[in-house]
PDB file with SEQRES, HELIX, SHEET and CRYST1 records, atoms N, CA, C and O in Angstrom:
SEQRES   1 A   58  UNK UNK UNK UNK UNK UNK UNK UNK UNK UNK UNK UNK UNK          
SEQRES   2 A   58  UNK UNK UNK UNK UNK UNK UNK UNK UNK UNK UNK UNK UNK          
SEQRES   3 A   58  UNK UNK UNK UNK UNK UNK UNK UNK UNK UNK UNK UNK UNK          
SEQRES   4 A   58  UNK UNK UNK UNK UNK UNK UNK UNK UNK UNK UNK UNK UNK          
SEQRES   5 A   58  UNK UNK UNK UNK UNK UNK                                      
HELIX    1 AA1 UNK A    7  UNK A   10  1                                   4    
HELIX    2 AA2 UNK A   12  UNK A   22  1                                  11    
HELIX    3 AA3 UNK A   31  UNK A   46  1                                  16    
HELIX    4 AA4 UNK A   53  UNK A   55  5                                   3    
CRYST1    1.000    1.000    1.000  90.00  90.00  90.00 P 1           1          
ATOM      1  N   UNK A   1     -16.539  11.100  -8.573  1.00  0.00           N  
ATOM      2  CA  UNK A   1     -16.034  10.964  -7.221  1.00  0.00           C  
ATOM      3  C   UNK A   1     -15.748  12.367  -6.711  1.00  0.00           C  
ATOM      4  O   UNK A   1     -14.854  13.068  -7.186  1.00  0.00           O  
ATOM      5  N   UNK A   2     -16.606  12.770  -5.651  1.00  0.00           N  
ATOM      6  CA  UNK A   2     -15.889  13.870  -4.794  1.00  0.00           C  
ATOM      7  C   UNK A   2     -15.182  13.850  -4.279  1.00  0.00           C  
ATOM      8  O   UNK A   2     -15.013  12.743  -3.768  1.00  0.00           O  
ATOM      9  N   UNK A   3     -14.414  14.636  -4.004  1.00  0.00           N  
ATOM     10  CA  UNK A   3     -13.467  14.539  -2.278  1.00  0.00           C  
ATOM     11  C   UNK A   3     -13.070  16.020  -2.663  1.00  0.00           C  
ATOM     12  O   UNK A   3     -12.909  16.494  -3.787  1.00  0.00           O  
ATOM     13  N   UNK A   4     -12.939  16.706  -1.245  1.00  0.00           N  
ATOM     14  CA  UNK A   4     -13.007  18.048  -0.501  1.00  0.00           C  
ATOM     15  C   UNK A   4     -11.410  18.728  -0.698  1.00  0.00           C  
ATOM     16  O   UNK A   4     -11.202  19.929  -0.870  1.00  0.00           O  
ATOM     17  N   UNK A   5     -10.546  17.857  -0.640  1.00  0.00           N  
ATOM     18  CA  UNK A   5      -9.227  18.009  -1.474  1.00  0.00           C  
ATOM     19  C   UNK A   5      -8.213  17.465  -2.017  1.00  0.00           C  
ATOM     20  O   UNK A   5      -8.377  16.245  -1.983  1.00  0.00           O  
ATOM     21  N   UNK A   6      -7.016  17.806  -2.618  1.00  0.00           N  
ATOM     22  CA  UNK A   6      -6.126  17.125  -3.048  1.00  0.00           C  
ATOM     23  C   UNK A   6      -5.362  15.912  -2.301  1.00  0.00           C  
ATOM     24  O   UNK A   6      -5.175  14.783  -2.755  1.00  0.00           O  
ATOM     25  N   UNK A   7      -4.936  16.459  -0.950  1.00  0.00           N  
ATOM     26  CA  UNK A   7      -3.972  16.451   0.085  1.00  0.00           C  
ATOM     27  C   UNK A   7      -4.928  14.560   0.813  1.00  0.00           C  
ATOM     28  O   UNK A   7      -4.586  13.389   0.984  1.00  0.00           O  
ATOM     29  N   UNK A   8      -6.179  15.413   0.989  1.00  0.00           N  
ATOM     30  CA  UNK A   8      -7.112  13.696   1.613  1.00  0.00           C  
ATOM     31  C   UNK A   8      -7.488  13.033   0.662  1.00  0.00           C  
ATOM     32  O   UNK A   8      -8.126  12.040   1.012  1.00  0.00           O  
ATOM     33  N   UNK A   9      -7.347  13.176  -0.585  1.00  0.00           N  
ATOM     34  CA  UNK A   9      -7.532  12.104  -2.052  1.00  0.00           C  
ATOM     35  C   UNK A   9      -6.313  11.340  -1.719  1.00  0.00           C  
ATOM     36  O   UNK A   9      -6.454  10.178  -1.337  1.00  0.00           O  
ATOM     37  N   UNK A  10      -5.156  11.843  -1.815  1.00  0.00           N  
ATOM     38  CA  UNK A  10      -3.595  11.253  -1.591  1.00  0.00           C  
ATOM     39  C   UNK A  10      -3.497  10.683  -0.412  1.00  0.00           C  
ATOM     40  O   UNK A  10      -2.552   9.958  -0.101  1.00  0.00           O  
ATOM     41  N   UNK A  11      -4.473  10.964   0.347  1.00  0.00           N  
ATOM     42  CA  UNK A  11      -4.063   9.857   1.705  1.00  0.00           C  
ATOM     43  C   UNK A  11      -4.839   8.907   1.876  1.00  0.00           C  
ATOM     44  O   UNK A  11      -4.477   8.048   2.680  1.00  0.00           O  
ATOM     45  N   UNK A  12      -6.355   8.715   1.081  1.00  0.00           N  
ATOM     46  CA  UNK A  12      -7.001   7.449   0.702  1.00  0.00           C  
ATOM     47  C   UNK A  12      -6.356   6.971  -0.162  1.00  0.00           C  
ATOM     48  O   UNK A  12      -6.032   5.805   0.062  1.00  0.00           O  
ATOM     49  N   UNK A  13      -5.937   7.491  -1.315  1.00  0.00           N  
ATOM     50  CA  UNK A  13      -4.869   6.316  -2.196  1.00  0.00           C  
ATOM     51  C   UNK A  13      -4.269   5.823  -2.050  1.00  0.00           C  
ATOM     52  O   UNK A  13      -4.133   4.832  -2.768  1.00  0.00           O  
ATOM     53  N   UNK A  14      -3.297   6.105  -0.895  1.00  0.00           N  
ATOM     54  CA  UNK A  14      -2.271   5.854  -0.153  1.00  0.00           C  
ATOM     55  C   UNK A  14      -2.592   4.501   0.912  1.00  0.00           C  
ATOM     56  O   UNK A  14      -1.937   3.468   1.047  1.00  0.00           O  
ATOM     57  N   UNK A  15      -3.851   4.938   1.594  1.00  0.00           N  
ATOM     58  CA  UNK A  15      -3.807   4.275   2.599  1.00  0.00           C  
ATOM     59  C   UNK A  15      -4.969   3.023   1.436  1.00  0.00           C  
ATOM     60  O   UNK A  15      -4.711   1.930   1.940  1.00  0.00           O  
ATOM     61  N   UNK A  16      -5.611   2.853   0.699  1.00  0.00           N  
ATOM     62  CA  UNK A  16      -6.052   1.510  -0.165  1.00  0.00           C  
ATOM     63  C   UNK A  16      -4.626   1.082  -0.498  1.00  0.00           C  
ATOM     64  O   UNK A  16      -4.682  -0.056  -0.966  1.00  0.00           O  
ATOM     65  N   UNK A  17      -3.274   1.563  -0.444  1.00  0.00           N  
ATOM     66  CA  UNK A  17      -2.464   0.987  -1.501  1.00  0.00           C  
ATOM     67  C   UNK A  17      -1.395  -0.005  -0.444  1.00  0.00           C  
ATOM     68  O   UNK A  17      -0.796  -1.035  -0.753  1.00  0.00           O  
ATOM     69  N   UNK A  18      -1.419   1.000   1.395  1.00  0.00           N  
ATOM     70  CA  UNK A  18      -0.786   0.433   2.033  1.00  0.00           C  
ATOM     71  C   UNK A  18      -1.424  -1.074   2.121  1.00  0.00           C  
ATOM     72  O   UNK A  18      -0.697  -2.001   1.764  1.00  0.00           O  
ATOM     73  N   UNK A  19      -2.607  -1.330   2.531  1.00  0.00           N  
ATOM     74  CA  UNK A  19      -3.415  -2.194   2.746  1.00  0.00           C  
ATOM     75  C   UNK A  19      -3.259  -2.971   1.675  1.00  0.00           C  
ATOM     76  O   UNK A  19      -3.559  -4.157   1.811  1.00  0.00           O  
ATOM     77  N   UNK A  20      -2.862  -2.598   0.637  1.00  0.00           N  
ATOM     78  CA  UNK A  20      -3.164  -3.861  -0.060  1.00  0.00           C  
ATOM     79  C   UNK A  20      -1.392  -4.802  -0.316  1.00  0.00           C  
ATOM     80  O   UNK A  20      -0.927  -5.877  -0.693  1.00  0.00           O  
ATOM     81  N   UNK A  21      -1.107  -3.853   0.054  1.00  0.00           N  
ATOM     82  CA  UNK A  21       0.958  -4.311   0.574  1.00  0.00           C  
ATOM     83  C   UNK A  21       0.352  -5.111   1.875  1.00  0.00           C  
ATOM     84  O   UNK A  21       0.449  -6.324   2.061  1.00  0.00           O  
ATOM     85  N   UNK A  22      -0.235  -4.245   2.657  1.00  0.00           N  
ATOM     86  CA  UNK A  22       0.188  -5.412   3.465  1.00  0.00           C  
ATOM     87  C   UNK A  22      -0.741  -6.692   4.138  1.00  0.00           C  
ATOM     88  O   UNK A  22      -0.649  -7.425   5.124  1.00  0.00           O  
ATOM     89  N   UNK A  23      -1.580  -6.527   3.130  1.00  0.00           N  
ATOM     90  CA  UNK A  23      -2.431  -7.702   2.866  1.00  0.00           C  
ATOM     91  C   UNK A  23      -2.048  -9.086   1.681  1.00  0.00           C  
ATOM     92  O   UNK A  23      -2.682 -10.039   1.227  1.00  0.00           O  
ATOM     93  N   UNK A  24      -1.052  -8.693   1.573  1.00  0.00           N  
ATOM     94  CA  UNK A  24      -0.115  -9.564   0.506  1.00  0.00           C  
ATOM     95  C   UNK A  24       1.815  -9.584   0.904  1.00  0.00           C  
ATOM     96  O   UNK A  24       2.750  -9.755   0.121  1.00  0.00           O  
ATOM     97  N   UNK A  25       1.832  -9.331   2.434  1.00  0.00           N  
ATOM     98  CA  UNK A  25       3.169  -9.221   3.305  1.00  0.00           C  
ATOM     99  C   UNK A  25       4.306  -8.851   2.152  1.00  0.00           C  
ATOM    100  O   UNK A  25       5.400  -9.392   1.997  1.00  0.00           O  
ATOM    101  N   UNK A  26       3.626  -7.597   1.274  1.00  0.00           N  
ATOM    102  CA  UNK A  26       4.975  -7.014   0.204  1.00  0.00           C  
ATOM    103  C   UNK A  26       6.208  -6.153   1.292  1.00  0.00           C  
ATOM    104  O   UNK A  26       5.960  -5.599   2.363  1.00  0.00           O  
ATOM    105  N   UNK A  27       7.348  -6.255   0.705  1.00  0.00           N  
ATOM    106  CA  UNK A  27       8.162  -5.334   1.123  1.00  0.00           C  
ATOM    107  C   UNK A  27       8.359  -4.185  -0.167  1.00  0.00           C  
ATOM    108  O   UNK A  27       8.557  -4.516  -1.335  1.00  0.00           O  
ATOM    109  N   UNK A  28       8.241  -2.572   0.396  1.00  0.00           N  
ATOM    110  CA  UNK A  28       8.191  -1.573  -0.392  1.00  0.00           C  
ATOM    111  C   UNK A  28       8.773  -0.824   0.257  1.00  0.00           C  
ATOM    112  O   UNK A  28       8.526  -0.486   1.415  1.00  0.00           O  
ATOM    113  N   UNK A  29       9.936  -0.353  -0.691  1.00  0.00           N  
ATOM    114  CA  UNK A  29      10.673   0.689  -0.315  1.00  0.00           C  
ATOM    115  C   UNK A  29      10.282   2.226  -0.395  1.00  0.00           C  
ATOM    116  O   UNK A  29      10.298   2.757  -1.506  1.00  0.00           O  
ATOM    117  N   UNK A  30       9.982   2.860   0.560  1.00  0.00           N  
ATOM    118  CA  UNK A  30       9.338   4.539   0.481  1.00  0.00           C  
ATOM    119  C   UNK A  30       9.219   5.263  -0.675  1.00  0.00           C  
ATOM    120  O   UNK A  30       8.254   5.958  -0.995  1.00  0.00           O  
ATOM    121  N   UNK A  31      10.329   5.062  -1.354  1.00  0.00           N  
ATOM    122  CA  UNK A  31      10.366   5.600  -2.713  1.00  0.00           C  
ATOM    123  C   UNK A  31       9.198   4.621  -3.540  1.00  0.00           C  
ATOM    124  O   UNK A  31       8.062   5.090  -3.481  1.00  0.00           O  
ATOM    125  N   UNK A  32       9.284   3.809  -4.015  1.00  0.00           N  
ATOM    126  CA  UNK A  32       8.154   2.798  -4.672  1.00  0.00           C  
ATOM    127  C   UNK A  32       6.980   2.782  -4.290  1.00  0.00           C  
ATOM    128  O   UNK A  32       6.110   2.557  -5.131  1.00  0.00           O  
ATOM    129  N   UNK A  33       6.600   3.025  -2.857  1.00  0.00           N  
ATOM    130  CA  UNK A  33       5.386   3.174  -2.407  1.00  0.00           C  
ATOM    131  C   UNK A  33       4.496   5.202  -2.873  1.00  0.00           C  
ATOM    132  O   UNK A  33       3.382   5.653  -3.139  1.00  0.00           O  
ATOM    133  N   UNK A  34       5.912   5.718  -2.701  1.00  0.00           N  
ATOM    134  CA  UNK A  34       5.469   7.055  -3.307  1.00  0.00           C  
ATOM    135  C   UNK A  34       4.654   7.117  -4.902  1.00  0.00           C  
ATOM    136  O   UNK A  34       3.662   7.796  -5.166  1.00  0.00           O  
ATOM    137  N   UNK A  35       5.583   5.975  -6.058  1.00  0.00           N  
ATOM    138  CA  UNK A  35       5.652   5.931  -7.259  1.00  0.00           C  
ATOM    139  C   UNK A  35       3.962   4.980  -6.725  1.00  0.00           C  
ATOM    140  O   UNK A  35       2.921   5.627  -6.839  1.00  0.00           O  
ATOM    141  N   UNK A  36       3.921   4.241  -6.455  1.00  0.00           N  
ATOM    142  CA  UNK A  36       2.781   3.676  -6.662  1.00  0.00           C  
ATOM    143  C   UNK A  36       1.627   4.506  -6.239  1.00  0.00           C  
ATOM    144  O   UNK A  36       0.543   4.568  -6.819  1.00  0.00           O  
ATOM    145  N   UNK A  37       1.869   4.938  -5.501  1.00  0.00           N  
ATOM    146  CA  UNK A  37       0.302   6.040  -5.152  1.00  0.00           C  
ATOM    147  C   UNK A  37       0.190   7.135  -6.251  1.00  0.00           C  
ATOM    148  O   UNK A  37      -0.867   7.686  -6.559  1.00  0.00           O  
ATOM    149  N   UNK A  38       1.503   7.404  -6.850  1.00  0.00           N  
ATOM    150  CA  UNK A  38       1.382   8.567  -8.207  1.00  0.00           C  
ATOM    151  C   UNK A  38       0.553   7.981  -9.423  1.00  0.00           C  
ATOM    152  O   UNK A  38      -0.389   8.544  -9.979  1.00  0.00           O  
ATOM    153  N   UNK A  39       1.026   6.882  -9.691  1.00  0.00           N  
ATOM    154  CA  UNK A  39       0.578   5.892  -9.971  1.00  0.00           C  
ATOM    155  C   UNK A  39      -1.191   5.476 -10.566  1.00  0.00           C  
ATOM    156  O   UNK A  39      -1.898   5.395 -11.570  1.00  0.00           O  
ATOM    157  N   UNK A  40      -1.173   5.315  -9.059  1.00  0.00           N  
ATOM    158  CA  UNK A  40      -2.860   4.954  -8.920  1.00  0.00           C  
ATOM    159  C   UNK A  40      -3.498   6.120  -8.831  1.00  0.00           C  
ATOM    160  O   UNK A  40      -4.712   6.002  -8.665  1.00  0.00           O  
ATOM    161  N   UNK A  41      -3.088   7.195  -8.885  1.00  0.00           N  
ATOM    162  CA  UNK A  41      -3.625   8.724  -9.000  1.00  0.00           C  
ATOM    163  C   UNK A  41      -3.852   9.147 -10.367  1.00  0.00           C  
ATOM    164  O   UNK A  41      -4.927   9.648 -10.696  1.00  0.00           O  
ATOM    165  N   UNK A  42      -2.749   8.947 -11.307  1.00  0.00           N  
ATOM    166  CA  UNK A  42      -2.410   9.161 -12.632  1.00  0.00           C  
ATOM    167  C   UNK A  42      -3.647   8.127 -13.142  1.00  0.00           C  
ATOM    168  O   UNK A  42      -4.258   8.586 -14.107  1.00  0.00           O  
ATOM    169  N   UNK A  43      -3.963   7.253 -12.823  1.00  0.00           N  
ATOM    170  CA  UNK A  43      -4.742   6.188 -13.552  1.00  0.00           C  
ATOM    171  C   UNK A  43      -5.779   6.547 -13.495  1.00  0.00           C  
ATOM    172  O   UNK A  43      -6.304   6.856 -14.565  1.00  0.00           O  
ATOM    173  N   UNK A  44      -6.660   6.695 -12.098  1.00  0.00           N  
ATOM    174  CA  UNK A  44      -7.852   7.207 -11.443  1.00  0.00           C  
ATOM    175  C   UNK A  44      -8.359   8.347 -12.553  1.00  0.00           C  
ATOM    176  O   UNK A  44      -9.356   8.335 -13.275  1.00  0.00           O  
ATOM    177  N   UNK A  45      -7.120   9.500 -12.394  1.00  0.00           N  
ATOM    178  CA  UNK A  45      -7.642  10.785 -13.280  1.00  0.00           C  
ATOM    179  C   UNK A  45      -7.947  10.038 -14.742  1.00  0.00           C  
ATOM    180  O   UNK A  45      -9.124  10.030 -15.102  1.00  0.00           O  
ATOM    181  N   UNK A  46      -7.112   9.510 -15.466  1.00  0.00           N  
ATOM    182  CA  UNK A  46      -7.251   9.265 -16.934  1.00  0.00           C  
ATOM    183  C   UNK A  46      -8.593   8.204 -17.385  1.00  0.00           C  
ATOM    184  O   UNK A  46      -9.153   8.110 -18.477  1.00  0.00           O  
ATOM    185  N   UNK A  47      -8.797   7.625 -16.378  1.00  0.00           N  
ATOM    186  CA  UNK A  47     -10.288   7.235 -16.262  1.00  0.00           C  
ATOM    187  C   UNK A  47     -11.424   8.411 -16.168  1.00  0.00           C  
ATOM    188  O   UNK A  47     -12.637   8.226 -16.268  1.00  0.00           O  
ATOM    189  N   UNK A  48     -10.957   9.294 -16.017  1.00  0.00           N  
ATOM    190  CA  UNK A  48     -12.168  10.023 -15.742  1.00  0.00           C  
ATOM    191  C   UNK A  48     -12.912  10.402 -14.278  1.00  0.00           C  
ATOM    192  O   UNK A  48     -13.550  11.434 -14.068  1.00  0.00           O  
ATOM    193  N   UNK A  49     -12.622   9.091 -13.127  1.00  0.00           N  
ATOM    194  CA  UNK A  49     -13.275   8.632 -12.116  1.00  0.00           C  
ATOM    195  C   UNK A  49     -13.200   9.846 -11.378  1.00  0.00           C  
ATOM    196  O   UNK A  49     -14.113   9.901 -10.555  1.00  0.00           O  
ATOM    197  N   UNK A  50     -12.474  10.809 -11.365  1.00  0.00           N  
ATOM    198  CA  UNK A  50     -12.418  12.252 -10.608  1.00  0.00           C  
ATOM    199  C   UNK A  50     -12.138  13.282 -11.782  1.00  0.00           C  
ATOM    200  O   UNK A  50     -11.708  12.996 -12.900  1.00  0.00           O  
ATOM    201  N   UNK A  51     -12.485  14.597 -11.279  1.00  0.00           N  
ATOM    202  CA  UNK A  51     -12.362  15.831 -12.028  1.00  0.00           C  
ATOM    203  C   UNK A  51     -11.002  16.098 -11.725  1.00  0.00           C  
ATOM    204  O   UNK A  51     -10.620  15.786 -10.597  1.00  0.00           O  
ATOM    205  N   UNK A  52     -10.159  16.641 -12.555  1.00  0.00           N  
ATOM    206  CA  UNK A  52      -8.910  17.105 -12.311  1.00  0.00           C  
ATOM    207  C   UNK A  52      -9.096  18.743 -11.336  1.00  0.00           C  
ATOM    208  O   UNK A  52      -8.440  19.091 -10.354  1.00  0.00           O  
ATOM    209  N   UNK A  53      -9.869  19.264 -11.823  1.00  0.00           N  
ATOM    210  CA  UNK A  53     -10.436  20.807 -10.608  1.00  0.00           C  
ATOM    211  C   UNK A  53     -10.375  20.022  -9.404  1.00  0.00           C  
ATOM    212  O   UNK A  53      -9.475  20.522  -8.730  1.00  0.00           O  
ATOM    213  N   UNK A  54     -10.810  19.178  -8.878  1.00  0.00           N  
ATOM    214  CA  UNK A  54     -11.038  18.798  -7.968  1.00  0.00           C  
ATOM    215  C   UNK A  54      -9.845  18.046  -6.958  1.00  0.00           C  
ATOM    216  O   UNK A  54      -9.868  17.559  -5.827  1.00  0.00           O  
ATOM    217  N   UNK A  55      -8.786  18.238  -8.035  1.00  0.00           N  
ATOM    218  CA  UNK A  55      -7.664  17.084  -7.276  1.00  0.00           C  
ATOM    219  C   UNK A  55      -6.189  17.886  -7.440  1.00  0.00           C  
ATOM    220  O   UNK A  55      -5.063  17.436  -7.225  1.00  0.00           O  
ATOM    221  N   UNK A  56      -6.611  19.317  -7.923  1.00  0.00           N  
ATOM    222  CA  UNK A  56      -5.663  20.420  -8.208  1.00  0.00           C  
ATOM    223  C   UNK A  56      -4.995  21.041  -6.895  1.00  0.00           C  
ATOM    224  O   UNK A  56      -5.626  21.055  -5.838  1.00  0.00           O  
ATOM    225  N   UNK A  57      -4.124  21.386  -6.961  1.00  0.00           N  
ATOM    226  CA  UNK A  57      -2.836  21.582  -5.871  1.00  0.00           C  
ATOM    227  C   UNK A  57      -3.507  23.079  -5.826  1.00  0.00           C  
ATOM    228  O   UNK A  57      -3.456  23.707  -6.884  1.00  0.00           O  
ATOM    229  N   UNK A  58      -4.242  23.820  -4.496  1.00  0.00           N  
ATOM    230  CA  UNK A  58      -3.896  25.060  -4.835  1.00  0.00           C  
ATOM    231  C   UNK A  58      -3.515  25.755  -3.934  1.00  0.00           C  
ATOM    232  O   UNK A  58      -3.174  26.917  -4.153  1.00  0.00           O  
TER     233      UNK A  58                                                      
END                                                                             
């Protein structure tokens, strides 16, 4: 998986994760919704599915 940076990886994760809250009328508190996008980031990488170079803060 490409993507061009860190910052728009975290806001597609984000925004698959809102959608799927609120395609299932969850209530999530800001904090939990933060933990869940860390989350689905942490998972993504340990799969392999992205390069960590590629998703690096710089």
């Amino acid at each position: 998986m490409d993507h061009p940076n860190f910052k728009a990886f975290i806001q597609d994760v984000g925004q698959g994760a809102r959608q799927m809250i609120e395609q299932r009328n969850l209530q999530v508190a800001p904090t939990d919704f933060a933990l869940l996008v860390l989350r689905a980031v942490r998972e993504i990488r340990s799969q392999g599915l992205i390069d960590d170079q590629e998703t690096s803060i710089q």
